[in-house]
C-alpha positions in Angstrom: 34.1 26.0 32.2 30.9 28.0 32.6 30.7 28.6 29.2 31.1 25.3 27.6 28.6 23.8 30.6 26.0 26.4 29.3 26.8 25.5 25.6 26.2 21.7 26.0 23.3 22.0 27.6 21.7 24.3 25.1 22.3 21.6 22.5 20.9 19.2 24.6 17.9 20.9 25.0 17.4 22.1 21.4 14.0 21.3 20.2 14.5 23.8 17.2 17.3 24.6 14.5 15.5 27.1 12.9 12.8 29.4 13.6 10.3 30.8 11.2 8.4 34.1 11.9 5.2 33.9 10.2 3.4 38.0 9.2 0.5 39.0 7.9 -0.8 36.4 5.4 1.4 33.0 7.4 -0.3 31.7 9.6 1.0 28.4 9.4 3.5 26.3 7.8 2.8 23.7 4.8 4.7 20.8 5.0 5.6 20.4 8.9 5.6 16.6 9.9 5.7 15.0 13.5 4.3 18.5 14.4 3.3 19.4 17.9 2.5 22.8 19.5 4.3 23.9 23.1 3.9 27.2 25.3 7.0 28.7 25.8 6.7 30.9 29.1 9.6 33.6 28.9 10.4 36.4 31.7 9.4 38.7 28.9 5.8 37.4 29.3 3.9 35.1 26.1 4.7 35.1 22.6 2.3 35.8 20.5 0.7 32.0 20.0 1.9 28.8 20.7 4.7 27.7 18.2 4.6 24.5 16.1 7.4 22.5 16.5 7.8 20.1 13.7 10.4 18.9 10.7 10.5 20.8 7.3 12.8 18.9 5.1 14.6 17.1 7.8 15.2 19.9 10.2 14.0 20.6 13.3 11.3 24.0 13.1 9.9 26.4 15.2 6.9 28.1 13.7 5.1 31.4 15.2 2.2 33.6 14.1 3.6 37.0 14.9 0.2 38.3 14.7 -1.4 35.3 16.5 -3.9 32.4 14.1 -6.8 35.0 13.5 -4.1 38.5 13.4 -5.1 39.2 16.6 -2.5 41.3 17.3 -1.8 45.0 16.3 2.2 45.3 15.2 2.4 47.4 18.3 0.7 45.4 20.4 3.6 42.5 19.9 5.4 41.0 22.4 8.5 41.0 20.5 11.1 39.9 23.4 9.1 37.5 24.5 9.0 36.1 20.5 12.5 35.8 20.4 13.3 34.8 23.5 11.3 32.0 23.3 12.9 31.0 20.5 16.2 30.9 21.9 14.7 29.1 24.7 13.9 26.5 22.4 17.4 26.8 20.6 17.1 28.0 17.7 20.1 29.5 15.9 18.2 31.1 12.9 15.4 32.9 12.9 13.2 33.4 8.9 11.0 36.4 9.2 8.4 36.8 6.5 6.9 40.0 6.5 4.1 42.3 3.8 5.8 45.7 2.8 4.6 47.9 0.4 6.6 48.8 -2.4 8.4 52.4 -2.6 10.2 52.3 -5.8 8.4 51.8 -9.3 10.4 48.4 -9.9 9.6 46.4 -7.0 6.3 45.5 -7.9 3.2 43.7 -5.4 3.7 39.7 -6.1 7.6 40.1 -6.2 9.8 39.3 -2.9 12.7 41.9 -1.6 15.1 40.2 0.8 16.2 43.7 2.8 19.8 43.9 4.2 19.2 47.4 6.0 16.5 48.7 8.1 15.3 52.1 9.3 13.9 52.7 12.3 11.0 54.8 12.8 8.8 53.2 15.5 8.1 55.3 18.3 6.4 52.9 21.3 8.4 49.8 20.9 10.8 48.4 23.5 14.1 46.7 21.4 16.0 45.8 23.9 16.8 42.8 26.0 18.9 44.8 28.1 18.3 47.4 30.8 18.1 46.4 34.9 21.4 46.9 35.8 23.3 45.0 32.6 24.1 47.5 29.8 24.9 46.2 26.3 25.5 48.0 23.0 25.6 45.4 19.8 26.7 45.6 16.4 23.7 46.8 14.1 25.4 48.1 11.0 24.5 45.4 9.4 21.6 44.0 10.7 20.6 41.4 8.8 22.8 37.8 8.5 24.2 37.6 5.2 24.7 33.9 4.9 20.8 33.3 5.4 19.6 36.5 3.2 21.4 34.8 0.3 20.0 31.1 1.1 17.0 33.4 1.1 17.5 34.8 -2.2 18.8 32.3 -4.3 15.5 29.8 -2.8 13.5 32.6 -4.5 15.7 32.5 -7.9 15.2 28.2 -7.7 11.3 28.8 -6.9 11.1 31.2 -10.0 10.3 33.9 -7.8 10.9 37.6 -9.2 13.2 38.5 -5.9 15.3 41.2 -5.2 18.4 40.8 -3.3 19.0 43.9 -0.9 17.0 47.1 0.2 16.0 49.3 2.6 13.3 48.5 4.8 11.5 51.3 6.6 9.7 50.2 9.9 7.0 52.4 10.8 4.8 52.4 14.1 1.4 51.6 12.4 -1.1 50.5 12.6 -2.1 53.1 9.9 -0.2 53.5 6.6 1.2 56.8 5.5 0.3 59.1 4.8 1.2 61.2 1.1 3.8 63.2 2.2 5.2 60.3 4.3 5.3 58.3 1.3 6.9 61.0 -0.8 9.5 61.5 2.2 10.4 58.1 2.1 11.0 57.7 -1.7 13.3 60.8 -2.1 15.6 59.1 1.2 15.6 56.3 -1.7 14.0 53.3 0.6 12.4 50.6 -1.2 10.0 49.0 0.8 7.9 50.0 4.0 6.9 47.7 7.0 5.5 47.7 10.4 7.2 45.2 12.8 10.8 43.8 11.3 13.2 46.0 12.5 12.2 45.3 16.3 12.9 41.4 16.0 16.0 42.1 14.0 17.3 44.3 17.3 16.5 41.6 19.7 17.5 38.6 17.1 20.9 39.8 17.2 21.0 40.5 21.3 20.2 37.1 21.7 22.8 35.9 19.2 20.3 34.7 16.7 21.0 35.2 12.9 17.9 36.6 11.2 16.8 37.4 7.6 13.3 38.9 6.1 11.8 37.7 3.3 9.8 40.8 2.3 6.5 39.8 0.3 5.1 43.2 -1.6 1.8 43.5 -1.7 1.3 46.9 -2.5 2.8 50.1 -3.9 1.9 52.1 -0.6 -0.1 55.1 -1.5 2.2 57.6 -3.6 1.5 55.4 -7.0 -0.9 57.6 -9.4 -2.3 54.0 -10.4 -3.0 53.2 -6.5 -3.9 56.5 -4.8 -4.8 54.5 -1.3 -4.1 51.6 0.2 -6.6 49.1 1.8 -6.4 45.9 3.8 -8.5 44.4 1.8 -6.1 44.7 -1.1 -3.0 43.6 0.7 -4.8 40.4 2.0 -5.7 39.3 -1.6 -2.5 39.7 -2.9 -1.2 38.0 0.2 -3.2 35.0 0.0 -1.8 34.7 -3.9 1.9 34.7 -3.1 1.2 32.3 0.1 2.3 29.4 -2.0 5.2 31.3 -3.1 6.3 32.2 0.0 5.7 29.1 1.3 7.7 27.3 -1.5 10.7 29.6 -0.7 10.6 28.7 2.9 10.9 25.2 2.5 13.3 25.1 -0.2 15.7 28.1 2.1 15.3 25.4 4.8 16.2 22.5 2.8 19.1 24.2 1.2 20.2 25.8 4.4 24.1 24.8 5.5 24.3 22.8 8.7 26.9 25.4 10.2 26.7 29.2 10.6 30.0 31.5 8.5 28.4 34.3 9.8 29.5 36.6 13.0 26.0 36.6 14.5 26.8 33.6 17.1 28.7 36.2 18.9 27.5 39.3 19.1 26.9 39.9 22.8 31.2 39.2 23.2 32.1 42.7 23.4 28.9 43.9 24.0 28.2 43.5 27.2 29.6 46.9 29.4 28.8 46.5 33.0 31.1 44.8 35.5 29.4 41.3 35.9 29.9 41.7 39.2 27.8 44.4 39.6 25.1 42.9 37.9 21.8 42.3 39.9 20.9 38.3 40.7 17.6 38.6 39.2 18.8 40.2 35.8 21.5 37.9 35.2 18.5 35.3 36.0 16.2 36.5 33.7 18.6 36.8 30.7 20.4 33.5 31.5 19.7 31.8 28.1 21.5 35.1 26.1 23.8 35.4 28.3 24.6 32.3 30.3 27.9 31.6 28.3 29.4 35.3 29.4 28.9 34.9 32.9 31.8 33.2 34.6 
């Protein structure tokens, strides 16, 4: 009875379907109508701007900056559970990341997408968990993106004529400086395609909090092991960037336009036989602080 209490009233306070991540390069969303920004406060602390609530081809939107309007904010410096939570808080099932990798492999070239379906982590400094404070929980991550969206992803690319590339390997690094040669060369001969600083961290919590979540990997670079690109600057990456923002921005609207109304996918539960320590046992202030992941397990 719990459960289907919590449910309802989650729809009934849903001010978002879909939630759309916005990296380096997105700072805001063409084509949003009736839009208005809130602050979300979270127990995680603030996200990293306000979002933009809005409609993008008739569906209800959350937009965030990752980096903040002005990419204030270093990739380490990201409050990444306070991101997703507040996107939960504001209902959203799905969350669209869109992130600048560089390119590890001769064939995924900078301008073309790569919509990744594995991840590797090699952060150091970043917390990726939800959990912790007296509640232990262990979720599924061998496949850590949702299928269902990465094809919507894919096949928007393919309808926006958009060279894109269906699955890969994306490595998530600390930052906020790029690799180094022998870095680069260790990456390409464990056969990873593309290189990143911040997805793999929202794709953890995404999945704690029951979210499905797909990247849409814009290339902007071939990192520094290309004879033809022997360093790589900012300067660079933002121009090409700022080329493919109508691109990406075209294969946002037409993945939410073409996006089906129900999820097929596993991600909706998750937490359902993840969750380890006898409720019982869990603290007050825990279960209170995580209520909107996992209100609907606590009976």
């Amino acid at each position: 009875m719990a459960a289907a209490k919590t449910e309802k009233s989650n729809r009934a306070n849903t001010q978002a379907e879909i939630g759309i991540i916005g990296g380096s390069g997105l700072y805001s969303m063409n084509g949003l109508t009736k839009t208005r920004e809130v602050t979300v406060k979270t127990p995680f602390g603030e996200p990293s701007d306000a979002i933009v609530l809005g409609f993008l081809e008739g569906k209800r939107v959350a937009f965030l900056a990752r980096h903040g309007r002005g990419h204030r904010i270093l990739p380490g410096e990201i409050n990444f559970r306070a991101n997703v939570y507040a996107m939960k808080l504001l209902g959203v099932e799905r969350i669209i990341s869109v992130s600048a990798v560089g390119s590890l492999m001769e064939d995924l070239r900078p301008g073309e997408f790569l919509v990744p379906d594995q991840f590797v982590d090699r952060t150091k400094n970043r917390i990726s968990t939800f959990f912790g404070d007296g509640l232990v929980a262990h979720v599924g991550f061998d496949k850590p993106t949702c299928a269902q969206m990465s094809a919507a992803l894919a096949d928007a690319s393919v309808h926006c004529g958009v060279m894109v590339h269906r699955r890969g390997t994306y490595v998530c690094i600390e930052g906020p400086q790029f690799s180094t040669l022998a870095e680069a060369s260790m990456h390409r001969q464990l056969r990873f395609e593309v290189i990143g600083m911040t997805n793999v961290t929202e794709a953890k919590l995404a999945r704690e909090a029951e979210i499905c979540y797909a990247t849409v990997a814009m290339i902007t670079d071939f990192d520094c092991w290309h004879p033809e690109h022997e360093s790589v600057t900012a300067s660079q990456i933002i121009a090409t960037l700022v080329q493919n923002a109508e691109n990406a921005q075209k294969v946002l609207r037409e993945t939410v336009r073409a996006m089906p109304e129900g999820r097929s996918c596993k991600c909706g539960t998750a937490l359902k036989h993840a969750l380890v320590t006898d409720m019982k046992l869990v603290p007050k202030a825990t279960k209170k602080k995580l209520e909107a992941i996992i209100g609907k397990y606590i009976s």
